[in-house]
N, C-alpha and C positions, 0 to 999 in steps of 0.2 A: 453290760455298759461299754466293752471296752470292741463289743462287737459291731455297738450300734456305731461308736465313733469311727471304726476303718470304714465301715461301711458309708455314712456321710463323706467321709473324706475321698473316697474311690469316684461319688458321685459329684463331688465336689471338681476334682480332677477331669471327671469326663463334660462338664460343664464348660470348664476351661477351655479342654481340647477343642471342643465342638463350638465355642466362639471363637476360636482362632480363626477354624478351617472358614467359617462363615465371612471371617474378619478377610482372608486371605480371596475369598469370592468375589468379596465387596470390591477390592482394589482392582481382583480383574478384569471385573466388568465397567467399573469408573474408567481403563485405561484405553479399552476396548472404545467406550460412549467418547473418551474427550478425542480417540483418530478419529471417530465418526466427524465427530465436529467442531473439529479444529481447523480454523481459518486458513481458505485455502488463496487469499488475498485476492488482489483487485480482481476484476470482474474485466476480461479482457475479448471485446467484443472486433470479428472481425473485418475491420474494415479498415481502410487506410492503409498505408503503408506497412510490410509486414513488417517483426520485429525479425532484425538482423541486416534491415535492408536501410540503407542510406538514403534518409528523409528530405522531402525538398527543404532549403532554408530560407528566411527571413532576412530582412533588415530594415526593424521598426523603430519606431519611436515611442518613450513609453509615456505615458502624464505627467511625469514630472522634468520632462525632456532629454532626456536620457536617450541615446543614440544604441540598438542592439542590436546582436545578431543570433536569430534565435536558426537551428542545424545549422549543418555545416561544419569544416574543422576546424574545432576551436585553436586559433593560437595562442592561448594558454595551459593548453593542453585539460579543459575541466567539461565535466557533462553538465547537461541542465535541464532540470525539471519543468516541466511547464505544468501548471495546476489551469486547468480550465473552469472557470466560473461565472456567476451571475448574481449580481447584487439581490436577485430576489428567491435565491437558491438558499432553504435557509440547512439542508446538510453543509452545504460551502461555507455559510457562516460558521457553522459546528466546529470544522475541521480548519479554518484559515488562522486561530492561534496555535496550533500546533506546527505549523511552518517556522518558525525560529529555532527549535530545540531541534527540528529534523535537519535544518541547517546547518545549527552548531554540532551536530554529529556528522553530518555529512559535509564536510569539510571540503572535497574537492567537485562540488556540484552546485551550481547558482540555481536560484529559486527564480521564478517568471509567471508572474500571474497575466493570465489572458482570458479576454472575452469581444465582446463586439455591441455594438449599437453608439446610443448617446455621451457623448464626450463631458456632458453635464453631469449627468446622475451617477457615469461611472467613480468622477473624480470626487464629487460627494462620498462616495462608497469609499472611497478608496482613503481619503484622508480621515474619515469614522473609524477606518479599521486598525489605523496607528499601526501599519506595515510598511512605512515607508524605504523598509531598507530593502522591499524586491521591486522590482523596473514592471509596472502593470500596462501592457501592450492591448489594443483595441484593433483586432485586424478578422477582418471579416475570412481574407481569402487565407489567415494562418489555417482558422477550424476548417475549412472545406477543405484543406490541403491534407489535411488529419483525419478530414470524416469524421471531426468529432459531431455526434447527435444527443449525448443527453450527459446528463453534470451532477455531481463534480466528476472531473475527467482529468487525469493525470497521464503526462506524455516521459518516459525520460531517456533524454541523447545523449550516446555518450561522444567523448572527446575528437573521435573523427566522424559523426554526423550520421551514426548508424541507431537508430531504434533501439531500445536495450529493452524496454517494457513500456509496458501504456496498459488502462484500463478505467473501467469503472470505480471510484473510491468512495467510499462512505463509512470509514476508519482509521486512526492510526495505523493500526495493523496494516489496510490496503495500502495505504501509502509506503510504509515500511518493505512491504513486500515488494515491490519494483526494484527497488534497490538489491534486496535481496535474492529474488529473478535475474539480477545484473550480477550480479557477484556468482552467483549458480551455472552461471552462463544458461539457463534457460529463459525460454518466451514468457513464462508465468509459473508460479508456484503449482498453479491446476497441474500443468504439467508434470512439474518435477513429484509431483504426489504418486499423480498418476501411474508415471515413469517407477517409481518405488514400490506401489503397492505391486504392477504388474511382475518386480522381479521379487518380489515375495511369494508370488503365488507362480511361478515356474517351476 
């Protein structure tokens, strides 16, 4: 009896052991799958002005008469995001209430919504979306100035009129990321990924 119990109990213990080591498999490979695919933010295609390089500037008017200047050096010293959109874009609808909270963190950067066409439908748009605290600018030659070609498209300048990031967005995360590009001082997260894995594998 006393032979069958150590013996349970041994088998018991190696039961243990052997979900742990399983246990400790699992987490490495979960760590392994979420560098695989973990968001490496906006999508930054290239064209337009590089980043790092001082972008041509504006000075628009937005719909609700608001007098701006979008590049150039700000003399308030603040950078500014421009989100590029289109009232029938509906990823842009997705992502245009999360512009307030990314404002209220991002405290030294103004938000500029931009697009082009009719002065009608935009302002319809525009007064739906109950954002009226960012200046929405209609200028055809901003996007050709930017090479923007497809949406949502996020640009962001910083305080002397230099390119900090730009790309594709279709997430919080993308949007986050520029900023974060900005603060890394690199062109894109791609990059700084990139940059990282390569000095891993040296």
């Amino acid at each position: 009896m006393e032979n069958a119990l150590l013996i349970s109990n041994a088998l018991l213990w190696l039961g243990v052991l052997a979900l742990g080591a399983i246990s400790l498999a699992l987490v490495r490979q979960i760590g392994i799958l979420y560098e695989r695919m973990m968001p490496v933010g906006a999508l930054m295609i290239d064209k337009g002005p590089a980043v790092g390089t001082v972008g041509p500037s504006f000075e628009l008017s937005a719909l609700d008469g608001r007098q701006l200047k979008v590049g150039g050096i700000s003399p308030v010293g603040r950078s500014t995001l421009v989100f590029f959109l289109s009232p029938s874009c509906p990823v842009c609808k997705k992502l245009l209430p999360l512009l307030p909270s990314i404002q209220a963190r991002e405290t030294a950067t103004d938000i500029v919504l931009a697009s082009d066409g009719d002065t009608t439908e935009h302002a319809a748009f525009y007064k739906k979306l109950g954002l009226s605290q960012f200046p929405y600018v209609l200028s055809q030659e901003l996007g050709l100035a930017y090479q923007i070609g497809k949406l949502p498209y996020a640009l962001l300048i910083d305080e002397t009129g230099k390119v900090r990031a730009k790309g594709l967005v279709n997430s919080r995360e993308h949007l986050e990321s520029l900023f974060e590009a900005k603060e890394r001082g690199v062109a894109s997260l791609q990059e700084f990924v990139n940059a990282d894995h390569a000095d891993q594998h040296a």
